[in-house]
N, C-alpha and C positions, 0 to 999 in steps of 0.2 A: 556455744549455744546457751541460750538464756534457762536459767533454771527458777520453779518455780516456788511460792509458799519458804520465804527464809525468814527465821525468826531471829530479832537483834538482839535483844536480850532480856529479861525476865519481868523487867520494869515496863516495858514496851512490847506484850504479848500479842496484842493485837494490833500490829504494824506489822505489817507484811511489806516486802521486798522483792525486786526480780534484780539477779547477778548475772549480765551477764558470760561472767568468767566462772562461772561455778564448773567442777566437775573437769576442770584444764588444770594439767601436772605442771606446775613451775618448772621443772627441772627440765621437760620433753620441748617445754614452747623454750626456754631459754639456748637449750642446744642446737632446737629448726632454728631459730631468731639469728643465729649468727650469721649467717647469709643477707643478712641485712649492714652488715658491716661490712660485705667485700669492695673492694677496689673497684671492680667494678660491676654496679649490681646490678644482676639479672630478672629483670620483670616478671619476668614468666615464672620462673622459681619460688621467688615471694609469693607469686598470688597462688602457687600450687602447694606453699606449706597451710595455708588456709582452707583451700578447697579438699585436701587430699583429710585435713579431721573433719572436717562438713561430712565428705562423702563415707567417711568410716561412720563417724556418731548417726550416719542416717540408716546407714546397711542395721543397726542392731532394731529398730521401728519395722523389719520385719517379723518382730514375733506379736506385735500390735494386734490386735483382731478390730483394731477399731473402723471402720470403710472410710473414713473422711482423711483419720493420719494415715490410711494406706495407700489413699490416691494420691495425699502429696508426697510422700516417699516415691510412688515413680516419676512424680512432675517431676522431683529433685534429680533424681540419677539422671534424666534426660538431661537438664540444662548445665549437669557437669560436666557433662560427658567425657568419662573418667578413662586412664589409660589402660592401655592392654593388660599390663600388669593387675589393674583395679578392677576388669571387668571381670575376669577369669574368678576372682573372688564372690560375684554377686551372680553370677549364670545361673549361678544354684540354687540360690533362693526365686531366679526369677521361675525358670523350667519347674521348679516343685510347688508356683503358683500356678503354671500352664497346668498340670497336670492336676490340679484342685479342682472341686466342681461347683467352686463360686467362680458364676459368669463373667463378674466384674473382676478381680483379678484375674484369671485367664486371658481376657483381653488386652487390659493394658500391660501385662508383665509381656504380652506379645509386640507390644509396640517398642517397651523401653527395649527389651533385647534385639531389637530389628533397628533397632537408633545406635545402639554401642557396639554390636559386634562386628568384627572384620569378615574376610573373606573365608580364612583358617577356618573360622567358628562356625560360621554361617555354612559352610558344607556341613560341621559337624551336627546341627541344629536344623538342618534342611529339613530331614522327614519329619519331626514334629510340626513345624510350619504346617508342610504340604497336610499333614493332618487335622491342623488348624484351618486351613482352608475349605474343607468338605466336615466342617464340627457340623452339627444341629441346632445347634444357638447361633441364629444370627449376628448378635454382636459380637462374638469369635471370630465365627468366619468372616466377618466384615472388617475387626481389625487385620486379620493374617492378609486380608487382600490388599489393604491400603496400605500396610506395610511392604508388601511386595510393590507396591507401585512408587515407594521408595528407595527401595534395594534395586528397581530395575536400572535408575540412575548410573549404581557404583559397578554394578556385578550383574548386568544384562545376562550374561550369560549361563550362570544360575539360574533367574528365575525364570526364563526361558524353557526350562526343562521341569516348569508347573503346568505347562499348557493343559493336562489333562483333567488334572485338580480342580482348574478356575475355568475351563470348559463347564463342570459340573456347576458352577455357581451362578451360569447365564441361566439357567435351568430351575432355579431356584423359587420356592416362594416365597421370600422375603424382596420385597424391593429394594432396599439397598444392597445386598449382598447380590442380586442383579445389578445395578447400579456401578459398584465397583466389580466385579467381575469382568463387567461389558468394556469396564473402561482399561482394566490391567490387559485383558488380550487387546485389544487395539492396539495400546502401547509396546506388546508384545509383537506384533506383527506391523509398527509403523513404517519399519524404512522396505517392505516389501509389498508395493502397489497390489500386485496379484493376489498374495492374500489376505489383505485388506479387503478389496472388493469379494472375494469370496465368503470373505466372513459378514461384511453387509448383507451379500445377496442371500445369504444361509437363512440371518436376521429377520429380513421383510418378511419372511412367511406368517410372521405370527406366533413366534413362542417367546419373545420379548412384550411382556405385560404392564411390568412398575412403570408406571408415569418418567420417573427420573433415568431410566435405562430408556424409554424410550426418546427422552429428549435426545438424549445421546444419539441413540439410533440413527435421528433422523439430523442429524449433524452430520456425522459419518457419511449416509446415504448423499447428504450435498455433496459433501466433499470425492465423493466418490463420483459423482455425476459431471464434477467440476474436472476434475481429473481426465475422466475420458474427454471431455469437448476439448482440455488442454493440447489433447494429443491426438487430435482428427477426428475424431469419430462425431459422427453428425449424424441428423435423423431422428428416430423417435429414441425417446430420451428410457431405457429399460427399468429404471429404480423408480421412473415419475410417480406411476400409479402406486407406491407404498408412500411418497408422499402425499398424495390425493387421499388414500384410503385413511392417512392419522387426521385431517380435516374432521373426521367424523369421530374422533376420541372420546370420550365419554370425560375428559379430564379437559379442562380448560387450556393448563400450560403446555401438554402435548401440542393440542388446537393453534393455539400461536406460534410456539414452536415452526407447527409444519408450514402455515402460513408466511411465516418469515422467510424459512427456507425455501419454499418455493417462487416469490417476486425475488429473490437474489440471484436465482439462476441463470447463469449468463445464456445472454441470447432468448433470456423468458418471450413466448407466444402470447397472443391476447387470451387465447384457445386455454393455454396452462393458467393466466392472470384469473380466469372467472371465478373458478372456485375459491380459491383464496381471497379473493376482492368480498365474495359473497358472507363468508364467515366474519371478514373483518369489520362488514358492516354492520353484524349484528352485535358485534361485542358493542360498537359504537352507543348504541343504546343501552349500554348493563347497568346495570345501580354500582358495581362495584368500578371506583375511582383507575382503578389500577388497571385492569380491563382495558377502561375506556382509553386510557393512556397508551398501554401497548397499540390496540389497534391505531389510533391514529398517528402515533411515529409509525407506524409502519406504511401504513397509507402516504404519509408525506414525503418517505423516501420513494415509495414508488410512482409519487408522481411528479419526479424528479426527471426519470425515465419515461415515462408511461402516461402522461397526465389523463388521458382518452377513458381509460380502464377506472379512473378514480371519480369519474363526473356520476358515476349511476350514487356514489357515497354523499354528492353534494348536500340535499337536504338533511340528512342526519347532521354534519361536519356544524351546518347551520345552527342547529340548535348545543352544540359545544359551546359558542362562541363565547355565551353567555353563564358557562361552567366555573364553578366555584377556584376549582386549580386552574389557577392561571397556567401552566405550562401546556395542559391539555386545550384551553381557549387558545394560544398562542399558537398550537401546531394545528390546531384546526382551523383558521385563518391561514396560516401561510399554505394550509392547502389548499383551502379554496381559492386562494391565490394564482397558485399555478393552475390548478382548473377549470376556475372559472371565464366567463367571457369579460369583454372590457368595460362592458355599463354596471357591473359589480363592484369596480375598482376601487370608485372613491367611496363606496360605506364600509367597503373591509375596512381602508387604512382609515378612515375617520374613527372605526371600535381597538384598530390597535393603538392608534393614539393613546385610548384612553386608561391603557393601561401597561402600559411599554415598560413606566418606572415601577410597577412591581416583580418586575419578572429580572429573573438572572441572564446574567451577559451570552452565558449559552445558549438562550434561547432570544434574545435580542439579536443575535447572527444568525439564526435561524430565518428569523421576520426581515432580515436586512439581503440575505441572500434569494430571498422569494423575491423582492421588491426587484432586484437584480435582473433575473430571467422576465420578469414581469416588462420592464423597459425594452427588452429586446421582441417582446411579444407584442408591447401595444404601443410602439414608439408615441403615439400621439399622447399620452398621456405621462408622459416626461417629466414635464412643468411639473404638475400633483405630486408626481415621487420625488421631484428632484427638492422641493422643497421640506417636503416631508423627512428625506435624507439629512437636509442640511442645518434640519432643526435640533435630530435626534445628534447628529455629530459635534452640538456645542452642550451636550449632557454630558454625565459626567459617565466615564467606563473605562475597562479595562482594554490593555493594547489592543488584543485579539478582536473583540469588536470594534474598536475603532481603527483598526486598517480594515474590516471588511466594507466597514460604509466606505472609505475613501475609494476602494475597489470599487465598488458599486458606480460611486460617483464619474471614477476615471472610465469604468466603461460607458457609461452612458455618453460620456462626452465623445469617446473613439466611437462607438455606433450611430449615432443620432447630432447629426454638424449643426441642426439649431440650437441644441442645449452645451454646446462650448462654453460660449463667451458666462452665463449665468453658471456653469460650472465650475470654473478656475476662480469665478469668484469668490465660490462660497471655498471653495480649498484654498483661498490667498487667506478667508479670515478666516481660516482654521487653523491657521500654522501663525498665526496673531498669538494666539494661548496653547500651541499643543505643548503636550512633556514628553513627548517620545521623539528623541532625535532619528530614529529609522526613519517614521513617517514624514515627519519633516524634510529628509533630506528625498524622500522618494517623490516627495510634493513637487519640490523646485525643479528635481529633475522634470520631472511630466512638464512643469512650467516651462522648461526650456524647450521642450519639442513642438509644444501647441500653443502657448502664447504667444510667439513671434506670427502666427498663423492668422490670427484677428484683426478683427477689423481695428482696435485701438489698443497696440501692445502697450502703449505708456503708461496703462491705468493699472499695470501688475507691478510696474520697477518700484515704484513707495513698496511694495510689500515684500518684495525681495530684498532690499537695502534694509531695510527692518532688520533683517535675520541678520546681516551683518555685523549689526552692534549689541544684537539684543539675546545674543544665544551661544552654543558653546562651538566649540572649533571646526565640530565636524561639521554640523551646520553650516559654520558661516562660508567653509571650504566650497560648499556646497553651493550657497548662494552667490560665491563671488564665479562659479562657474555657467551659472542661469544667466547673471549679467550679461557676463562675455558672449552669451549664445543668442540673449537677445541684440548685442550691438554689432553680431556677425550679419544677422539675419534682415535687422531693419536697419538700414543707410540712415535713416533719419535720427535714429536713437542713436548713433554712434560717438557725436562730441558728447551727449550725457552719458551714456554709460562711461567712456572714458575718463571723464572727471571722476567718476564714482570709485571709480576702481585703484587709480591713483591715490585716492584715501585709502584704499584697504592693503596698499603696502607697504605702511606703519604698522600693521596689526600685529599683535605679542605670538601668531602660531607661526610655526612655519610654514605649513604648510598653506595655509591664506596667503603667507606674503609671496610665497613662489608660484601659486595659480595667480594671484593678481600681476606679476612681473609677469609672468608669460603672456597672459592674456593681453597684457597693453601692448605687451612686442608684437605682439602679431597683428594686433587692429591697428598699428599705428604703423605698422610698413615697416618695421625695425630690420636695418640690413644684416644685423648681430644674427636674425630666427631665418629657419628655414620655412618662409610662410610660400609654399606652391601650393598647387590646389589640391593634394593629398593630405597634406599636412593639415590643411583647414577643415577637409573633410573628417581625418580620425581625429580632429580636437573639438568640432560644434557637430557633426553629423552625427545620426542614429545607426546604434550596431542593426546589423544584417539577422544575427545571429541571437537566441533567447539566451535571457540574463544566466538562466541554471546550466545550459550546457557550458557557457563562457567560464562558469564559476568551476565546474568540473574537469572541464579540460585544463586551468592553470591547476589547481590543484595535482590535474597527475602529469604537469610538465616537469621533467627533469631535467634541471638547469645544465647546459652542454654546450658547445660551441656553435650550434645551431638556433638562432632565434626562434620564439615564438609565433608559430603562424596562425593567423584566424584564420583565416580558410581553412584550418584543421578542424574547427569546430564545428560539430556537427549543427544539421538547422533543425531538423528532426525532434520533437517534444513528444513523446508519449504522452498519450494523454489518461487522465487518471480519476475515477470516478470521485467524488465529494466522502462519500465513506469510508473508502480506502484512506485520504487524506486524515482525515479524522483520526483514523486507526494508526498512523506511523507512530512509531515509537512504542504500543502499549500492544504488546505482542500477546499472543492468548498463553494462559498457564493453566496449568493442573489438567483437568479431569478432561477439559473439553479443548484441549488446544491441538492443532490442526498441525500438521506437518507443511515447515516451511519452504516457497519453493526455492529454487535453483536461482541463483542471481545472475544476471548477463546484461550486456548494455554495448553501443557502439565504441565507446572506449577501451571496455574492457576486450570486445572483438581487434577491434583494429592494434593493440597492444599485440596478441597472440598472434593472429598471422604475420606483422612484421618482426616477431621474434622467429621465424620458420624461413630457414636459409631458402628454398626453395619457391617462396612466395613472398620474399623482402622487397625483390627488384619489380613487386609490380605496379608498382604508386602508393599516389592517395586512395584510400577504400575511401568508395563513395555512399553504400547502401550494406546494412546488414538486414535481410529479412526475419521476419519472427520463425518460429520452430516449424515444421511442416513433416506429419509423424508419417514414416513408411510402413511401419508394423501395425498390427491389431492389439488392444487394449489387453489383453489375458494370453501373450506366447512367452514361448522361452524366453525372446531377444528382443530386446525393445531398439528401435533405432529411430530416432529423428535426424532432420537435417536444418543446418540455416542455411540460405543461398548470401552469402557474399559480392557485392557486385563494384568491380572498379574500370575503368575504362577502356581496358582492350583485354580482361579476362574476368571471368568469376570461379570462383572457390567457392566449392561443397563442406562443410564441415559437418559429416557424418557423424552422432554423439549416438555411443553404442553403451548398454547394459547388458550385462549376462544377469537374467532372472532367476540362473539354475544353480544353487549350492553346489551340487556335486559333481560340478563341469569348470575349465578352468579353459578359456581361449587365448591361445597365440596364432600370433602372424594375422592378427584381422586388417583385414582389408576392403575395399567395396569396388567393384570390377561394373564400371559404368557404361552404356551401350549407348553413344551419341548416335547411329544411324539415321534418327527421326529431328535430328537439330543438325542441318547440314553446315551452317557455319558456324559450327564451332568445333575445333579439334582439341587434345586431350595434350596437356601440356603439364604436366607432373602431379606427384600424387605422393601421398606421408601415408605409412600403413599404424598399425597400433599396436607395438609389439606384443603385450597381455592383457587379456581383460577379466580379472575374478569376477566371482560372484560380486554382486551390488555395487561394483565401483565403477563408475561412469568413465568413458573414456571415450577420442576422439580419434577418426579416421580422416582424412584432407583427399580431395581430389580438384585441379585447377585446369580450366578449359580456358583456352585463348582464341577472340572473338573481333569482328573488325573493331576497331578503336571508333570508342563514341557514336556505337551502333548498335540501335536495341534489338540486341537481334533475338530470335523466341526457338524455344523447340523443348520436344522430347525426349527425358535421359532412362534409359530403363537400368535398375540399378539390383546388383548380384553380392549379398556377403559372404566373402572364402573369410576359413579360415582354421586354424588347427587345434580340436578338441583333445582336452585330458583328463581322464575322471580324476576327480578326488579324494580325497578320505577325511568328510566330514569332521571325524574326531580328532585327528592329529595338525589337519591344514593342509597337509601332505600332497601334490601331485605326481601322475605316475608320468614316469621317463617318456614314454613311446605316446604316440598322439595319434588322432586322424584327420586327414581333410576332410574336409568337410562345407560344403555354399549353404546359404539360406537364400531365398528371393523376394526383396521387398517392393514395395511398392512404387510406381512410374514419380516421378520429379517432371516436374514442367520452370520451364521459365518464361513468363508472360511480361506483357508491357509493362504491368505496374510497378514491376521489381527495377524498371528504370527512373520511379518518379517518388520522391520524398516527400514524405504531409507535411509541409512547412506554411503554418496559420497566419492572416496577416493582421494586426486590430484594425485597424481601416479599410474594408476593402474599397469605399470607393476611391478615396485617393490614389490608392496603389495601382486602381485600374486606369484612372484619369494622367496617373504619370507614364501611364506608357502610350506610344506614340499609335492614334486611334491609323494612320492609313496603315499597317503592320498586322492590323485585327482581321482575323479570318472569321467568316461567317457561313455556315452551312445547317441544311434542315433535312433529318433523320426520322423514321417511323421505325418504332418502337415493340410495332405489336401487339398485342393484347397482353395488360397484364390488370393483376387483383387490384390492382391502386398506384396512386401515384408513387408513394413512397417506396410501395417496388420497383419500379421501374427509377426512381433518384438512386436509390441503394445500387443497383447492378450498373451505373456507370459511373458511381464513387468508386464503387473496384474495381471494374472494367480501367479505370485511369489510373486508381492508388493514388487520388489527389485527398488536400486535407478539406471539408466543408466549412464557411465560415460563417459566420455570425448566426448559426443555429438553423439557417435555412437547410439542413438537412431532415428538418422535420415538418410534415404536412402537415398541416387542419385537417381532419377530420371532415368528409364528405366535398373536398377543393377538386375542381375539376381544371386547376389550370395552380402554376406553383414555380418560382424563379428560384435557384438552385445556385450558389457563389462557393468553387471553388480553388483552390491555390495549391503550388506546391514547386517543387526543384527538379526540373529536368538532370537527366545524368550529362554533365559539363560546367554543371551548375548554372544554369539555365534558367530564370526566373519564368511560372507560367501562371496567367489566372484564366481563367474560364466562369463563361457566366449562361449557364442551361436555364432555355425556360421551356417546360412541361406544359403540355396540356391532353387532356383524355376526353373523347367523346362517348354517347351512349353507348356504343357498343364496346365500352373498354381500352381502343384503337389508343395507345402513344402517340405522340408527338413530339420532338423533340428540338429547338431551335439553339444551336451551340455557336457562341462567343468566345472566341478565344485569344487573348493579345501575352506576346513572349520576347522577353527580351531577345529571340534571335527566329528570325520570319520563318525558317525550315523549322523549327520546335512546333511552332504553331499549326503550319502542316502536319506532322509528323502526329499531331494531339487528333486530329481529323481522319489522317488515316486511323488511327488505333480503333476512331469508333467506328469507322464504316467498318472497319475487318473485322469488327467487333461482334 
């Protein structure tokens, strides 16, 4: 440690010096020091002969009274954090600062000793804490709390046994010591649904006051709202109205807060949108910058969703435009974007022109993904974006925005067949100069599917051959594969691409020289290649199948003497809202983070039941349904189910929780009553031998049904099983047990659970390729309903097909509406359907269904569903 005021010698009195070896015994450092000479030296050693007189020479700065060297004396201890031996040494001074009645050490000698002690200690130091939690000086009680919300990490079950303590501190008039209070029980009670919502619902009444507990609050409240709709319960939404009633906070960030949380709401009403729309308009006009910014990101997600609900905000959003933060002009244009009508179009993108280069890449993907849904909204104004697009794409940015323009680009060209040929163009001279080989290689491929398609392919191969000499390997791999696709496709280009390709197998990669050898064998008839028309199809044809599932299923193939089949691949894409996207990877922490959910997916399904000797021999699983709750949101037992569906049977997989600490089930089971689904009988069943408290577990029951017949009914469903109390404190169960049923709720299996949302980008082509005399035509009434969009919605799931190209959404006040949807019969069945709506005054549906399938009984079979429908 450096020492201060040394004087050199008598001539030189006023020359001051810092040593800093002063006050270090030669003798003490020479005998630690010799560990620096061992054979083989130990890192950690060394730097703990260092740390270990740091942390002594620091322990004696407690008899300091000085506040500034006593705060960095505990900064210190924290970041050495000294061994058990060491800390036993310092307890003593920390505890005989706890128990001082300066408030500033009290506090922090509560954090350092909640940073260094183990478990040992921390029982022995517990009721200090807990008395530090219920101090009178807030800044006490507020460290003892965040320090517990650090300890809950290592030693949950210590702090656990504060509940009472930090009960008293939601109670409190201090707002942060509510604040962290609100947020240690939460974290207290996370992995327990039931009393989480109870401690919300306790909440809403109104004895949560601080601004910052109440953000919390109403965190919670969504997540809690989010929760039940997770697990069935539907209806009117019980927590809504404490969100409704923080709208009128007297505090700003509460106000946003609730606002936020309420347009997130899955399944939000227009009914719930008002009020929240209403407040957020007003911020729209504050003097305060920050304000104005919350509301309208918030407004712009919602009209994402929702554009209807955000047109009454139009004029205000208007006078943004011209706001000094650009980030706030920027979201306020891309909303009116999506709001607006189509004779708005060209002065919004004429004002974001004009100022695009000052704003960040973030918010440039913003203005690029508006322009996006914008083309699918007003196809006739294409030309205006698509230029607009192809301006912004030869500026200068980073990857993430410039794959989203290219996105943009590539749908407009799949949506709208006149803006092809002017779209490849401007992506041929983009890949002229880009520096991101992803893009590039994703360009050529798109090249390969839709420029053989045009009326003049040969005006793309100059720019394809480009890539060939002019870029790196992977690239050029990639461009010598476009070639071949386009000389598969046009007879005409096939002695040029031929020559071409024959140059590229000279080229230094291998991989170029092996796609250009294949490729010429097989355009050129070579008898060496197995060129039949399978072969030609898996080497120039388009996968069936979306790129991410293809990507995930090789990833969990395990190499075995069974080749890899696509047809394993699922078609099926969740779809997933823009925010979420946003959110992957950057998971919430601290105070306000959300319990994560349960992960599951068709892979991971189809893995587990062919690991289940009883359900191995029943094929390919063609459908795993989403969760479908039997229980109610607050019982002892919580139980969902998925329906599984494969060609001549389907499997229940019953996912059961015991909610009850001091009950311990074996032999669960679920005893299901087919009598109301006459074809289908009961063909084995997996019980669950134990189910503790909070740990999730899985009951199996499989019914065997005609092969590749959607057949439907009702299962009414009973869980046995045998109960054993426990003895909380030990873990202990008792010997002897009882039966015991629970009775949940009816299971159905309906049509849709026979049909997969599999999207198509093209729908017309897709539609056009299937053979038009196969097309069934029939007209249905509908009955009276509130709007068109009700009436599109109840036979999207009436079918369980996917909607495409957005036409699941209506305009506002449309009395007539054509409805494109697709998806995969169970056989794997390609099906499209194309519904056109229309509603007269008195409400009356209409309904006239198209539907062409790769196999004529599907296509029936789509017609029955809706008459019985």
């Amino acid at each position: 440690m450096a020492q201060p005021l040394v004087k050199k010698d008598d001539d030189h009195d006023d020359e001051l010096e810092y040593s800093p070896f002063m006050g270090i015994e030669k003798g003490a450092v020479l005998q630690e020091a010799r560990i620096f000479n061992d054979s083989q030296v130990d890192p950690r050693r060394c730097s703990q002969v260092e740390a270990t007189q740091v942390f002594f020479s620091v322990t004696k700065l407690f008899q300091s009274e000085d506040t500034g060297l006593r705060r960095m004396v505990y900064l210190i201890i924290k970041e050495l954090s000294p061994s058990p031996d060491e800390v036993i040494m310092v307890t003593s001074s920390l505890v005989k600062d706890i128990n001082c009645n300066i408030e500033m050490y009290k506090a922090n000698a509560i954090r350092v000793l909640c940073r260094i002690i183990d478990e040992s200690l921390l029982t022995h130091f517990e009721r200090i804490l807990k008395q530090a939690i219920v101090d009178k000086n807030p800044v006490v009680s507020s460290a003892a709390l965040v320090s517990g919300l650090h300890l809950l990490k290592t030693y949950p079950e210590i702090i656990k046994k504060w509940n009472d303590e930090v009960q008293q501190g939601i109670h409190s008039r201090s707002s942060l010591v509510q604040f962290h209070a609100l947020a240690l029980t939460h974290q207290i009670r996370l992995n327990d649904r039931l009393a989480v919502s109870k401690l919300v619902g306790s909440l809403t009444s109104g004895s949560v006051r601080a601004p910052l507990a109440q953000c919390l609050l109403i965190r919670y409240t969504s997540q809690v709202i989010r929760d039940m709709s997770n697990h069935g319960q539907s209806g009117e939404r019980p927590l809504y109205e404490f969100l409704e009633s923080c709208l009128r906070h007297r505090t700003e960030m509460v106000i946003l807060e609730a606002a936020r949380a309420i347009t997130e709401l899955d399944g939000v009403t227009s009914r719930e949108l008002t009020p929240a729309i209403t407040v957020l308009q007003l911020f729209l006009s504050s003097p305060r910058p920050v304000l104005r910014f919350a509301a309208v990101r918030t407004l712009n997600k919602v009209a994402m969703t929702h554009p209807m609900a955000v047109t009454n905000c139009n004029i205000d959003m208007e006078s943004l435009i011209s706001d000094q933060n650009r980030s706030i002009a920027t979201l306020a244009i891309t909303t009116l974007l999506k709001t607006g009508n189509e004779s708005s179009v060209e002065r919004l993108m004429k004002q974001i022109t004009n100022f695009m280069s000052d704003i960040a890449d973030e918010f440039k993907t913003v203005v690029v993904e508006a322009i996006r849904s914008l083309c699918v909204k007003f196809p006739l104004k294409y030309r205006f974006l698509m230029t607009f697009l192809s301006n912004v794409l030869r500026e200068e940015g980073g990857f993430e925005y410039k794959r989203a323009i290219v996105d943009s680009i590539v749908t407009i060209i799949r949506d709208i067949p006149d803006a092809k040929e002017s779209g490849l163009l401007h992506l041929c001279e983009f890949i002229e100069d880009c520096e991101f080989t992803y893009l590039s290689t994703q360009i050529l491929h798109f090249l390969g599917i839709e420029g053989p398609n045009t009326s003049d392919p040969s005006k793309y191969i100059r720019y394809i051959y480009n890539r060939v000499h002019l870029e790196n390997a992977t690239v050029r791999a990639a461009a010598v594969s476009t070639l071949a696709k386009f000389g598969f496709m046009v007879e005409s280009l096939k002695p040029r691409i031929t020559v071409l390709l024959k140059r590229c197998i000279y080229d230094s990669d291998d991989e170029v020289r092996d796609r250009a050898t294949l490729f010429l064998s097989v355009l050129g008839g070579d008898d060496t290649v197995d060129t039949d028309k399978d072969s030609k199809e898996f080497l120039f044809g388009s996968l069936e199948v979306p790129l991410v599932n293809m990507e995930t299923s090789l990833k969990n193939y395990e190499p075995s003497e069974e080749v890899f089949d696509i047809n394993s691949v699922p078609k099926e894409v969740k779809s997933q809202p823009l925010a979420e996207k946003k959110a992957q990877g950057k998971k919430p922490t601290g105070l306000g983070a959300l319990p994560a959910a349960p992960s599951s997916g068709f892979d991971g399904y189809e893995k587990l039941l062919s690991s289940i000797p009883e359900f191995a021999a029943f094929g390919k699983l063609f459908k795993s349904s989403s969760h479908v709750e039997l229980t109610e949101a607050e019982t002892e037992y919580a139980v969902n189910v998925v329906k599984h569906i494969f060609d001549s049977h389907v499997v229940f997989q019953y996912n059961c929780t015991n909610t009850i600490p001091e009950q311990l089930l074996e032999r669960v089971n679920v005893i299901v009553d087919a009598s109301e689904a006459e074809e289908f009988s009961e063909a084995a069943s997996k019980a669950l031998n134990s189910l503790p408290y909070d740990s999730p577990g899985q009951a199996f029951v499989a019914f065997e049904k005609p092969a590749g017949v959607p057949a439907v009914g009702k299962f009414s469903n009973t869980l046995t099983f045998v109960v054993k109390e426990v003895d909380t404190s030990t873990g202990e169960a008792e010997d002897d047990g009882v039966e015991d049923e629970y009775q949940l709720e009816d299971l159905e299996i309906v049509a849709a659970d026979y049909m997969v949302k599999v999207g198509v980008s093209n729908f017309r082509n897709a539609w056009e390729s299937m053979d038009e005399e196969d097309e069934h035509v029939d007209e249905y009434g509908l009955g009276q309903r509130e709007s068109l969009g009700e009436a599109i919605k109840a036979v999207i799931d009436l079918l369980g097909m996917q909607s495409c190209e957005g036409t699941e959404t209506v305009p506002s006040n449309a009395r007539s509406h054509t409805c494109l949807l697709s998806g995969v019969y169970i056989g794997n069945v390609k099906v499209l359907v194309r519904a056109q709506f229309g509603m007269d005054s008195t409400k009356e549906i209409a309904m006239k269904l198209a539907v062409r399938a790769e196999d004529v009984s599907v296509a029936e079979a789509i017609h029955e569903i809706v008459a019985n429908g």
